[in-house]
MARBA-3410 file (N, C-alpha, C, O; in Angstrom, 1 decimal):
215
-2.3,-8.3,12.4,-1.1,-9.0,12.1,-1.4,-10.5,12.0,-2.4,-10.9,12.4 ~ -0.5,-11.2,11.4,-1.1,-12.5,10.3,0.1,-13.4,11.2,1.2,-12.9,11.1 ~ -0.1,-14.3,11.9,0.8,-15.3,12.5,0.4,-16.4,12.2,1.1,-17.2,12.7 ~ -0.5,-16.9,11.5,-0.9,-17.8,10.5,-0.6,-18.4,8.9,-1.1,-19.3,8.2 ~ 0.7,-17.1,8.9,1.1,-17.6,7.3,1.9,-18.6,7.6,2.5,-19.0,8.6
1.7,-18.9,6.2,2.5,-20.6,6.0,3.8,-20.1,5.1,4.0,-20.0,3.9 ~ 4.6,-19.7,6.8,6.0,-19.6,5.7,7.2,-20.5,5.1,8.3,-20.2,4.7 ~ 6.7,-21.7,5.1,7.6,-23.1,4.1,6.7,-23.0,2.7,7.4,-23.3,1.8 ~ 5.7,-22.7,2.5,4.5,-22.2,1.1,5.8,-21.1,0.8,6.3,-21.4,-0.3 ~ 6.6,-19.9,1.5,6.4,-18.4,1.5,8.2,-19.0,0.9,8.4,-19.1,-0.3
9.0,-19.2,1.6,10.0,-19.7,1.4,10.4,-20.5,0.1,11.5,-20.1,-0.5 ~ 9.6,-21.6,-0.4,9.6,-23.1,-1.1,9.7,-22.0,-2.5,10.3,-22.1,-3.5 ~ 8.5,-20.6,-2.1,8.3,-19.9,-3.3,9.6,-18.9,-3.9,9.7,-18.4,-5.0 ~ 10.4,-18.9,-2.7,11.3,-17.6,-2.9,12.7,-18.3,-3.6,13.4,-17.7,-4.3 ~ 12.9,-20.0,-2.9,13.8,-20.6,-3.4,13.6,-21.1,-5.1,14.6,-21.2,-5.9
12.4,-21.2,-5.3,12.2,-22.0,-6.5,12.5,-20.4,-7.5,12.8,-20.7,-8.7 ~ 12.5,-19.3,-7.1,12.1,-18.3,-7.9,12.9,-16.9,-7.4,12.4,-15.8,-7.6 ~ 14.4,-17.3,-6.8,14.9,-15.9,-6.0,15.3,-14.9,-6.4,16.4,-14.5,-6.0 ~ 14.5,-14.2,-7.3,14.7,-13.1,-7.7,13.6,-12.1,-7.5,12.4,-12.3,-7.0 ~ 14.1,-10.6,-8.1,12.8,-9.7,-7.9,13.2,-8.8,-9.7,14.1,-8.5,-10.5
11.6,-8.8,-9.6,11.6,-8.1,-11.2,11.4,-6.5,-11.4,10.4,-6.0,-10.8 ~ 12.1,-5.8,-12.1,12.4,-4.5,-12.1,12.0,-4.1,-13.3,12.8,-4.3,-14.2 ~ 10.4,-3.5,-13.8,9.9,-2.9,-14.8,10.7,-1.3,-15.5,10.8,-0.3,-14.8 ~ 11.1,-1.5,-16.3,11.8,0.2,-17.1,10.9,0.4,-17.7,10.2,-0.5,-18.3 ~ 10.6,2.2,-17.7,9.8,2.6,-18.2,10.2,3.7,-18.6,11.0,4.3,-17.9
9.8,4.5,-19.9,10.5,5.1,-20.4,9.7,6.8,-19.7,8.5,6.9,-19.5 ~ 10.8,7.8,-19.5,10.2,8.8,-18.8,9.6,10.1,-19.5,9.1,11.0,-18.9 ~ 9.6,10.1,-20.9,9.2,10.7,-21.5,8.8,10.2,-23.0,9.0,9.0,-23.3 ~ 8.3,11.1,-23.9,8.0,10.6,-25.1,9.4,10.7,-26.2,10.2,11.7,-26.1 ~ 9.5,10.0,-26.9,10.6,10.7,-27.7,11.1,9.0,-28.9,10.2,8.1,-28.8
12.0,8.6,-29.8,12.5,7.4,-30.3,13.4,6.6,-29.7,14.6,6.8,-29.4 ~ 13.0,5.9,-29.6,13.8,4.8,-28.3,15.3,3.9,-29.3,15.2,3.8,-30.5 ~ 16.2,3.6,-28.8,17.0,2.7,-29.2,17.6,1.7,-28.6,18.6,2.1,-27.9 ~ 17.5,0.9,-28.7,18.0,0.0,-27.5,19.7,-0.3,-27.4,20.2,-0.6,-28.5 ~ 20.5,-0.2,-26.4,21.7,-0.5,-26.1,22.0,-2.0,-25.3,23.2,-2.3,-25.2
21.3,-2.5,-24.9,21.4,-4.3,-24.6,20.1,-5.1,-25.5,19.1,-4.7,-26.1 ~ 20.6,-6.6,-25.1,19.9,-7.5,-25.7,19.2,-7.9,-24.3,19.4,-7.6,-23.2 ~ 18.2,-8.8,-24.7,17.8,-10.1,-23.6,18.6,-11.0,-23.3,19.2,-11.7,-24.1 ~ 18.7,-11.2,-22.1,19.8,-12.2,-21.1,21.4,-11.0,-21.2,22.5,-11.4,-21.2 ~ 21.0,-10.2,-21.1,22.6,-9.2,-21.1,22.4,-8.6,-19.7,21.4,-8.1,-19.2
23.9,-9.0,-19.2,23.9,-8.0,-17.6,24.2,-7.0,-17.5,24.9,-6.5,-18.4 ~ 23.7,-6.3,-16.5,24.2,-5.1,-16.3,24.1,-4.3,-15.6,23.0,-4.4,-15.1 ~ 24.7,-3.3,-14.9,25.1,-2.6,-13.9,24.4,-1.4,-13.2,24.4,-0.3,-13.8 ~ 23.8,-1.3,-12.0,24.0,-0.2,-11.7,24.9,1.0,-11.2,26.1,1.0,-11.5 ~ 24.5,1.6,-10.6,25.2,3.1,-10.4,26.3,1.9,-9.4,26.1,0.9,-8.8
27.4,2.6,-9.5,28.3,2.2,-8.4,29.6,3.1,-8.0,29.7,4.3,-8.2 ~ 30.3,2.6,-7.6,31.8,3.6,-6.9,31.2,3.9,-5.4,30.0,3.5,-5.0 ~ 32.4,4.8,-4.5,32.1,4.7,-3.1,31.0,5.6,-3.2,30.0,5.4,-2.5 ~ 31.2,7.1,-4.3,29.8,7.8,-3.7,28.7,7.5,-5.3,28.4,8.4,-6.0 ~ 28.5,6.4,-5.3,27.7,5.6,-6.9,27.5,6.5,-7.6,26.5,7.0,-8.0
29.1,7.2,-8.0,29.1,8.6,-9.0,29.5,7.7,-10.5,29.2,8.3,-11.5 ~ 29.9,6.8,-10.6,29.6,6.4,-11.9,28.8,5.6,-12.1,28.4,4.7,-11.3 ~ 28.1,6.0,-13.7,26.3,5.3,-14.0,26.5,4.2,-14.3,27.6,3.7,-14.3 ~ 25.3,3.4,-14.6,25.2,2.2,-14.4,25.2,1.9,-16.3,25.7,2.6,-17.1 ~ 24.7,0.7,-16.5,25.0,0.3,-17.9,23.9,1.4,-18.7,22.9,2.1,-18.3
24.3,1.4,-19.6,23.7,2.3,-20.5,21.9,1.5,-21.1,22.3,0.7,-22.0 ~ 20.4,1.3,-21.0,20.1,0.2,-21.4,19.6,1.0,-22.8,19.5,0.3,-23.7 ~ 19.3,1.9,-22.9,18.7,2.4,-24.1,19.1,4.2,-24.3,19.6,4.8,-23.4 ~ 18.8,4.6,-25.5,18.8,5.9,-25.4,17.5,6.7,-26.3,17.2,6.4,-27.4 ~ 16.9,7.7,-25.5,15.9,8.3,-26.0,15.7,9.9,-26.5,15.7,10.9,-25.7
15.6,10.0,-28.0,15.6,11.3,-28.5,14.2,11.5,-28.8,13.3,10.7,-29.1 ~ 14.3,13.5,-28.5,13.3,14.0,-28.7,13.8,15.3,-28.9,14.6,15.7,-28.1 ~ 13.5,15.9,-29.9,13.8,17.2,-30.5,15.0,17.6,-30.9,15.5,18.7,-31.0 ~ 15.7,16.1,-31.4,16.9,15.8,-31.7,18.1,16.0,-30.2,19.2,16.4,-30.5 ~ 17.7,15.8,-29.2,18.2,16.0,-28.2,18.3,14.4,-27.5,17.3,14.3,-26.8
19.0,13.3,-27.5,19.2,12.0,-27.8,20.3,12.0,-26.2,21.4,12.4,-26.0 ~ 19.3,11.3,-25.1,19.7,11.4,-23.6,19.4,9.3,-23.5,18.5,8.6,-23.7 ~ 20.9,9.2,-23.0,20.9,8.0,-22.4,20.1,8.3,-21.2,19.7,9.4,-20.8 ~ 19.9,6.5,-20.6,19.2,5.7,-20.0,20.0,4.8,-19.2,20.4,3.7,-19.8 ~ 20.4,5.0,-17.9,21.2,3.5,-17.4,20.4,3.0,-16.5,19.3,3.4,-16.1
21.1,1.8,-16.2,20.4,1.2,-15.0,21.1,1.5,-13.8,22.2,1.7,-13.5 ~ 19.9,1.4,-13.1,20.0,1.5,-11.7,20.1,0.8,-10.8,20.0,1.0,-9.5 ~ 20.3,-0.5,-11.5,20.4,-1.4,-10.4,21.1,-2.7,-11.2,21.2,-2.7,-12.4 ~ 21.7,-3.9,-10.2,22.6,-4.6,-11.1,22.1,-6.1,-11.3,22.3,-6.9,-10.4 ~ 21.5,-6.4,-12.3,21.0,-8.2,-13.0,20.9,-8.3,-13.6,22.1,-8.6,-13.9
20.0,-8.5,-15.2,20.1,-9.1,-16.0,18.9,-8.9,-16.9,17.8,-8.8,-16.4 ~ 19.0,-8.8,-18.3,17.8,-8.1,-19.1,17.0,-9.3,-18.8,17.6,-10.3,-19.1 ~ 15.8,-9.5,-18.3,14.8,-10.5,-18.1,13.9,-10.7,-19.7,13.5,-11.7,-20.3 ~ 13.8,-9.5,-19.9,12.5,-9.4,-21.0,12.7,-7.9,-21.9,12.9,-7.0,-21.1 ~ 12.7,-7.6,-23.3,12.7,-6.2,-23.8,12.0,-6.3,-24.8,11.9,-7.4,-25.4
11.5,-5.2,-25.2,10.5,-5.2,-26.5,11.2,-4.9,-27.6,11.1,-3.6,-27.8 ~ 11.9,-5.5,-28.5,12.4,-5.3,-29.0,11.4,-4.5,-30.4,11.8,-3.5,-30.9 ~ 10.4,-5.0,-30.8,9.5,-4.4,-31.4,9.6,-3.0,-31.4,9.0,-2.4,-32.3 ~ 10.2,-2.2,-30.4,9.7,-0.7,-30.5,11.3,-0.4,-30.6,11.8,0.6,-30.0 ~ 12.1,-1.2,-31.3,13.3,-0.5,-31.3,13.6,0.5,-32.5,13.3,0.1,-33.6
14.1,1.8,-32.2,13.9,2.6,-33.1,12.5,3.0,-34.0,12.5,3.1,-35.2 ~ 11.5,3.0,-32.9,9.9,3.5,-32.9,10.0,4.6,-32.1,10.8,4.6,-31.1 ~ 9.3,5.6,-32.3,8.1,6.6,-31.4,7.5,6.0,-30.3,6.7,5.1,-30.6 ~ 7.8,6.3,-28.9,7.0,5.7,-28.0,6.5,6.7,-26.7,6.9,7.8,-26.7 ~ 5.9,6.5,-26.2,4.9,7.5,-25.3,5.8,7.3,-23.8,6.6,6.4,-23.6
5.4,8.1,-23.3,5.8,8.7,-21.6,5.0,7.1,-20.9,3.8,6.8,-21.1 ~ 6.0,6.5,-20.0,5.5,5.3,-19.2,5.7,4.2,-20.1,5.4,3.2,-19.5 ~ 6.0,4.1,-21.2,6.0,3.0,-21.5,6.7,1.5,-20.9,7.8,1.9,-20.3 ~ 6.6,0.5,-20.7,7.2,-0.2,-20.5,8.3,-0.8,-21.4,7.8,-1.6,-22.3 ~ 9.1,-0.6,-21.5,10.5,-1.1,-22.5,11.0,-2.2,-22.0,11.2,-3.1,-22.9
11.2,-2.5,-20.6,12.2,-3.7,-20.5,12.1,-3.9,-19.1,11.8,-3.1,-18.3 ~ 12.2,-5.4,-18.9,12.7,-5.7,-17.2,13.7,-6.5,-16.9,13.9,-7.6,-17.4 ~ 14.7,-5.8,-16.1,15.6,-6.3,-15.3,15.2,-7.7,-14.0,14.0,-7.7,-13.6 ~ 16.0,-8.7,-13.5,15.6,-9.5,-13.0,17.4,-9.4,-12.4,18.5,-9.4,-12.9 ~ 16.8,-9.4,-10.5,18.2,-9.1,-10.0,17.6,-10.8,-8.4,16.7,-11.2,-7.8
19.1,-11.0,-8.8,18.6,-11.9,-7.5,18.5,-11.3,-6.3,19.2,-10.3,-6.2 ~ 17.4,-12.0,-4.7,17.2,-11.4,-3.9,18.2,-11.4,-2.7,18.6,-12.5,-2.2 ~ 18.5,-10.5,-2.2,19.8,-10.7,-1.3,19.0,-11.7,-0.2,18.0,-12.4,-0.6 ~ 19.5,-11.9,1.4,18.8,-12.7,2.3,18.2,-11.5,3.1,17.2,-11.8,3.7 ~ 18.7,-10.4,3.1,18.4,-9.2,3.9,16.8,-8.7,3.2,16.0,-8.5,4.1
16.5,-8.6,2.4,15.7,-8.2,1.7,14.6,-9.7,1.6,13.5,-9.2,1.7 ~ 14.4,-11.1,1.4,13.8,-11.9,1.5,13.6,-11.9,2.9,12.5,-12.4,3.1 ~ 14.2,-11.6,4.1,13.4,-11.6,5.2,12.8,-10.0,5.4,11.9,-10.1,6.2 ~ 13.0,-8.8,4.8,12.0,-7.7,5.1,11.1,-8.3,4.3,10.1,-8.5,4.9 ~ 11.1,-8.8,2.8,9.9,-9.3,2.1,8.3,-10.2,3.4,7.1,-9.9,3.5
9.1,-11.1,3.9,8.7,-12.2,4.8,7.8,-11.2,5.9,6.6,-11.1,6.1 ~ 8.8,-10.6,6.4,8.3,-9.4,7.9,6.9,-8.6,7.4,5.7,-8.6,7.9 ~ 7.4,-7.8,6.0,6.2,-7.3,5.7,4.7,-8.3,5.6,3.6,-7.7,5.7 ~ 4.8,-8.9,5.5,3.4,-9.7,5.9,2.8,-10.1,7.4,1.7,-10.6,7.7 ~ 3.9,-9.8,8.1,3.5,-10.1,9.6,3.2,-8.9,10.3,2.2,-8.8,11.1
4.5,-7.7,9.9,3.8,-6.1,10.7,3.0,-5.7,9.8,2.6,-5.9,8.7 ~ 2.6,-4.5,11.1,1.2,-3.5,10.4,2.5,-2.3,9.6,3.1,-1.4,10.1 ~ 2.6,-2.6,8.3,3.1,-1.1,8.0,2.3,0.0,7.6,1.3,0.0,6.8 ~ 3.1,1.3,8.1,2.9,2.8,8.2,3.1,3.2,6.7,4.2,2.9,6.2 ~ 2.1,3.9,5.9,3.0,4.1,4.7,2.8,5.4,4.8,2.2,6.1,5.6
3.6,6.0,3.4,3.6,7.8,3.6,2.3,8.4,2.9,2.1,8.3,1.7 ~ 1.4,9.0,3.7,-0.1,9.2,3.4,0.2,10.3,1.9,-0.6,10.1,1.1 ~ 1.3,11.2,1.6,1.8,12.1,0.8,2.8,11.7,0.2,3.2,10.6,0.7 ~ 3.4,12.3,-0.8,4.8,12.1,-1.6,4.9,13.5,-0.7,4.0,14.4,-0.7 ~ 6.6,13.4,0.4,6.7,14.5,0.8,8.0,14.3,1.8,8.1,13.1,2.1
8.8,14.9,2.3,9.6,14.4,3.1,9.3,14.4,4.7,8.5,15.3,5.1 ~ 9.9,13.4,5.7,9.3,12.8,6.8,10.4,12.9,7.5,11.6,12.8,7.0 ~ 10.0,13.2,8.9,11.3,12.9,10.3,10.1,12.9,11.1,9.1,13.5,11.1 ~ 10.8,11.3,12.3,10.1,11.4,13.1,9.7,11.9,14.1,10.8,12.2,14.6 ~ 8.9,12.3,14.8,8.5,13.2,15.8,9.5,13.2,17.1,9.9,12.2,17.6
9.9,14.7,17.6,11.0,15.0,18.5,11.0,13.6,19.4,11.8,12.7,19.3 ~ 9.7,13.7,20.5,9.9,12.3,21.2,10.1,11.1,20.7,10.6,10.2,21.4 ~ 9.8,11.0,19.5,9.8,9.2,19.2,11.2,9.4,19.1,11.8,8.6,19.8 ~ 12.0,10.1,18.4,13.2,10.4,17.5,14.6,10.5,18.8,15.8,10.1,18.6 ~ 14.2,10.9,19.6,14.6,11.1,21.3,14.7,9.4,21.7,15.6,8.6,21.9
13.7,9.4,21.8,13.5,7.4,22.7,14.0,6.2,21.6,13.9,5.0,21.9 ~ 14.4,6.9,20.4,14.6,6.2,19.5,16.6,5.9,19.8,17.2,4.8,19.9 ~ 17.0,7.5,19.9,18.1,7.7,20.0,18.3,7.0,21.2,19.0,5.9,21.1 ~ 17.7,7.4,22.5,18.2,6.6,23.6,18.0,5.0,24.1,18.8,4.3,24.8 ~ 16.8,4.9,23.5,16.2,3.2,23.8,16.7,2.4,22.8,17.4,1.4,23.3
16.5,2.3,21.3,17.0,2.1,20.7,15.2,1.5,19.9,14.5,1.0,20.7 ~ 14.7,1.7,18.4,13.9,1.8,18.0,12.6,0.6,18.4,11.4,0.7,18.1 ~ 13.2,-0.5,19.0,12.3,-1.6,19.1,11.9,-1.5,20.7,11.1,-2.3,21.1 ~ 12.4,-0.5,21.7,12.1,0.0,22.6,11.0,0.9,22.9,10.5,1.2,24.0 ~ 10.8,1.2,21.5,9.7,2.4,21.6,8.1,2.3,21.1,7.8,2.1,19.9
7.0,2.4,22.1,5.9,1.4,21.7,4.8,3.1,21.4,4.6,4.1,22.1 ~ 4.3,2.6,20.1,3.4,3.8,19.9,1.8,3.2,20.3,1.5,2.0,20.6 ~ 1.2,4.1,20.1,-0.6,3.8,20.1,-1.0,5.1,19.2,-0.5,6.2,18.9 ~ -2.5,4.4,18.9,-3.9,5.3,18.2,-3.7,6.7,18.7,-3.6,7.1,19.8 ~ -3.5,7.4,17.6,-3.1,9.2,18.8,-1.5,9.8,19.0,-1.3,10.9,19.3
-0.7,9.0,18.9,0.6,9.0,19.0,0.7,10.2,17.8,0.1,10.1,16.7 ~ 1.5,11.4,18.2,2.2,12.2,17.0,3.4,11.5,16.7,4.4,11.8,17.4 ~ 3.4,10.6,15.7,4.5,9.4,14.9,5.7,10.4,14.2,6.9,10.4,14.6 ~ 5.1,11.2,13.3,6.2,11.5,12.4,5.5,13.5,11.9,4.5,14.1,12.1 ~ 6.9,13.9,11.4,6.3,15.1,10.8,6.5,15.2,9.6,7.6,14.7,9.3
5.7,15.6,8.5,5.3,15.4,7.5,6.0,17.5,6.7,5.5,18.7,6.7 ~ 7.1,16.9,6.3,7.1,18.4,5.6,6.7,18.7,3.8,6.8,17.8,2.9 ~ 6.4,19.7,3.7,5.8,19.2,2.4,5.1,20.9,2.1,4.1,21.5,2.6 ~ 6.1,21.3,1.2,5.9,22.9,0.1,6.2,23.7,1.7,5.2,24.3,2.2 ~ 7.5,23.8,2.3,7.9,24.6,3.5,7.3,24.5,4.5,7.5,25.3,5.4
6.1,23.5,4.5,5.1,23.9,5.8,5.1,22.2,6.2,5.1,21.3,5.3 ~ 5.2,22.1,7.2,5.9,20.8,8.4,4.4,20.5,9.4,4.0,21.2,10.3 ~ 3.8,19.5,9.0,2.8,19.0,9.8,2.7,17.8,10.4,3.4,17.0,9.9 ~ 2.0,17.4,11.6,2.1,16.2,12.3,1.3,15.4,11.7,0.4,15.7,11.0 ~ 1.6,14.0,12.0,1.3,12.6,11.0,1.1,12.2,12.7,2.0,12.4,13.5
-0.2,11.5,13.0,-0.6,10.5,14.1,-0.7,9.2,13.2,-0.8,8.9,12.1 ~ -0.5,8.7,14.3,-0.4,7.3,14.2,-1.7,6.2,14.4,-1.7,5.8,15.5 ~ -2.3,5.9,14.0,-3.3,5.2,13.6,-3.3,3.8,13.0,-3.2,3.4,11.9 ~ -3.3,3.1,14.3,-3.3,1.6,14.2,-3.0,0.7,15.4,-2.6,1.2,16.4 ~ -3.1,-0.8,15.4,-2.8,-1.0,16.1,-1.7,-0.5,17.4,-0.8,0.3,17.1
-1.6,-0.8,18.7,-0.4,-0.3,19.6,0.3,-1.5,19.2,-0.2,-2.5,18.7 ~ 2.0,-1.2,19.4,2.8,-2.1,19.5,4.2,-1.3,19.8,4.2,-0.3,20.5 ~ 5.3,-1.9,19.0,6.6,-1.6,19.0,6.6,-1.2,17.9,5.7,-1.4,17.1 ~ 7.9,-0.5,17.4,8.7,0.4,16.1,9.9,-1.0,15.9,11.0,-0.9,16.3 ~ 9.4,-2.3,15.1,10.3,-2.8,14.7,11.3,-2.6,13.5,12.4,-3.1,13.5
10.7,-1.9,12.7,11.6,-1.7,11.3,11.4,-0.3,11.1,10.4,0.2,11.7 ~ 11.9,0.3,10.5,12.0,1.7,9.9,12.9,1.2,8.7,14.1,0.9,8.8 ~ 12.0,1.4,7.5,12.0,1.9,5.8,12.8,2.5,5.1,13.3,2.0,4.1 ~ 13.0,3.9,5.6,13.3,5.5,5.5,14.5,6.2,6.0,15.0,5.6,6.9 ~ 14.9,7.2,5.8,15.6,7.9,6.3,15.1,9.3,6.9,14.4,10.0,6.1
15.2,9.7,7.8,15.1,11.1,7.9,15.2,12.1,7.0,16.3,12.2,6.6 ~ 14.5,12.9,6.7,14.6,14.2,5.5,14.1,13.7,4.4,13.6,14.5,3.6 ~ 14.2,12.2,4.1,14.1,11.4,2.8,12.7,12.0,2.2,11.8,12.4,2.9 ~ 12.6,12.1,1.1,11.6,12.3,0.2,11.0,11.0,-0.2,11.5,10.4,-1.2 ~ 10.0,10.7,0.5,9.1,9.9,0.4,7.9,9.4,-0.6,6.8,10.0,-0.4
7.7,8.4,-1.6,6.5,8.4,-2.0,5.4,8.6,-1.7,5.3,8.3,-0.5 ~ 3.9,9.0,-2.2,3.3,8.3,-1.6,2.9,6.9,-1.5,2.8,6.4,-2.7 ~ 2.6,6.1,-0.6,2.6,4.8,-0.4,3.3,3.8,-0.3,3.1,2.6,-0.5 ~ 4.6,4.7,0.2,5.4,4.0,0.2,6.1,3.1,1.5,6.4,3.9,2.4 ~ 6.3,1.8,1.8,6.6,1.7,3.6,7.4,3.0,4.3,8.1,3.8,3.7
7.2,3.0,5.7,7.9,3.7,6.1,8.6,3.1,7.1,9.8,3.1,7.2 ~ 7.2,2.3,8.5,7.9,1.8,9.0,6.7,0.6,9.5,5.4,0.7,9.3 ~ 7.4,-0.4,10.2,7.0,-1.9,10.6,6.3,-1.5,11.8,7.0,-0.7,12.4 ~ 5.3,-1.9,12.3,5.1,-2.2,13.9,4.4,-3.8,14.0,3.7,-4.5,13.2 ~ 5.0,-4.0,15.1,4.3,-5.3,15.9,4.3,-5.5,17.0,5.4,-5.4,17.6
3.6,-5.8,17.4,3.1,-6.6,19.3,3.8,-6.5,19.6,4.6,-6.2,18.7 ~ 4.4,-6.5,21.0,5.7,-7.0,21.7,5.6,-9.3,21.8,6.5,-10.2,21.8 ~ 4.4,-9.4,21.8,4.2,-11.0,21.7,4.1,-11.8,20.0,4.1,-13.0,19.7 ~ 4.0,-10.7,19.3,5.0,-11.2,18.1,6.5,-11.0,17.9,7.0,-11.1,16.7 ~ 7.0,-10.9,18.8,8.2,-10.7,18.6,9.2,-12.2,18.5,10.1,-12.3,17.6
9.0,-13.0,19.4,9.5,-14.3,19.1,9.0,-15.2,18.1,9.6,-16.2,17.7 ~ 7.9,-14.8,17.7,7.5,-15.4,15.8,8.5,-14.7,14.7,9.0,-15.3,13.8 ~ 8.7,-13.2,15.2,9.4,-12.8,14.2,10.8,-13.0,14.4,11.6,-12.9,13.4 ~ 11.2,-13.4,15.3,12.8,-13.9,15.6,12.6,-15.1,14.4,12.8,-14.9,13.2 ~ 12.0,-16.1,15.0,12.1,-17.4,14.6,11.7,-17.3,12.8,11.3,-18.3,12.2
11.8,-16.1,12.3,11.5,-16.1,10.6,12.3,-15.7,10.1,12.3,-16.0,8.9 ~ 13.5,-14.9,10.7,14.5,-14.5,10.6,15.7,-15.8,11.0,16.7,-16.0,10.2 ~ 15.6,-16.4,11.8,16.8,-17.4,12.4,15.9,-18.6,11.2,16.6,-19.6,11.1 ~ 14.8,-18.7,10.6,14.6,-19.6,9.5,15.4,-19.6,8.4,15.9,-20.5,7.7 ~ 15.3,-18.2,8.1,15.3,-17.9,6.4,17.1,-17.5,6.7,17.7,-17.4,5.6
18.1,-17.2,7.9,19.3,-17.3,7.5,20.0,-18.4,7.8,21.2,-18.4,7.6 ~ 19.3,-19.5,8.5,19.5,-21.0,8.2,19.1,-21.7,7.2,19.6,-22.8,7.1 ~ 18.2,-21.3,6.3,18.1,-22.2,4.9,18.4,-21.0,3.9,17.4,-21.2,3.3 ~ 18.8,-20.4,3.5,19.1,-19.7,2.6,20.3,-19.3,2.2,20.6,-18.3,2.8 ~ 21.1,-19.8,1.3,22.4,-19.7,0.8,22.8,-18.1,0.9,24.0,-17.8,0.5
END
């Protein structure tokens, strides 16, 4: 754990630049067409249960079977290749990036993640944490609960068969959790934060920073 970053460097960078960049990529092969320009906003999924789609940003046919593309999230065409509009294009391509500003919730997990040890999901696979942690979790409440090297952390389910995930790393506390229970997980993706219990008043004071200077 890094208590040595220089977070007015980490900050100065987030104000000058408060946004996060969202690569589209196209999911299969097929002729692309584009439905926005550069600098056009647009929407993601939304309503109470985000049952209606987001802006439409392109649409891609293949075998004359011509399947929109929305977004999934809501800001602003940053960059599009306009060059491949109405071209043949391959599976993964990069087509376009979205550019969404950063909430304040999400620039201090940004911040945190540089200070805890995060857990990531060793599998693409879905995860619940282990009966006792999930128990002391429920009754203590998650920053109550201090694991160590050997700890059975989480269970790892994956093709009907449910295996234990130890915990390997530093001892500390469960300050953040990532994830949801049941959730289908990447791999590599966070899952959850730990830290010291004596980083804990560093990590207050980065939080009571960044929602005193940040609009």
């Amino acid at each position: 754990m890094q208590a040595d970053i220089d977070f007015d460097e980490i900050i100065s960078k987030y104000k000058a630049d408060p946004y996060h960049y969202v690569d589209i990529v196209t999911a299969h092969t097929g002729r692309i067409r584009f439905k926005v320009d550069a600098e056009t906003p647009v929407e993601g999924w939304r309503g109470e249960w985000r049952h209606i789609p987001g802006t439409v940003l392109f649409e891609l046919e293949r075998e004359r079977n011509v399947k929109p593309v929305h977004s999934w999230i809501t800001g602003l065409i940053a960059d599009i290749r306009t060059d491949l509009d109405n071209q043949f294009v391959e599976a993964g391509e990069k087509v376009m990036t979205i550019r969404y500003p950063l909430k304040k919730r999400e620039i201090i997990d940004t911040i945190l993640k540089k200070v805890l040890t995060i857990f990531c999901a060793p599998e693409r696979a879905k995860y619940f944490f282990a009966l006792d942690i999930q128990a002391k979790i429920e009754k203590l409440g998650q920053r109550s609960v201090c694991v160590k090297p050997g700890d059975e952390f989480l269970t790892m389910s994956l093709m009907k068969r449910d295996t234990p995930v130890y915990y390997e790393g530093e001892p500390g506390i469960i300050h953040s959790v990532y994830f949801t229970s049941g959730d289908s997980i990447k791999q590599g993706d966070p899952m959850v934060g730990i830290c010291s219990e004596e980083m804990l008043p560093l990590i207050q004071r980065i939080i009571n920073r960044v929602k005193a200077e940040w609009d």
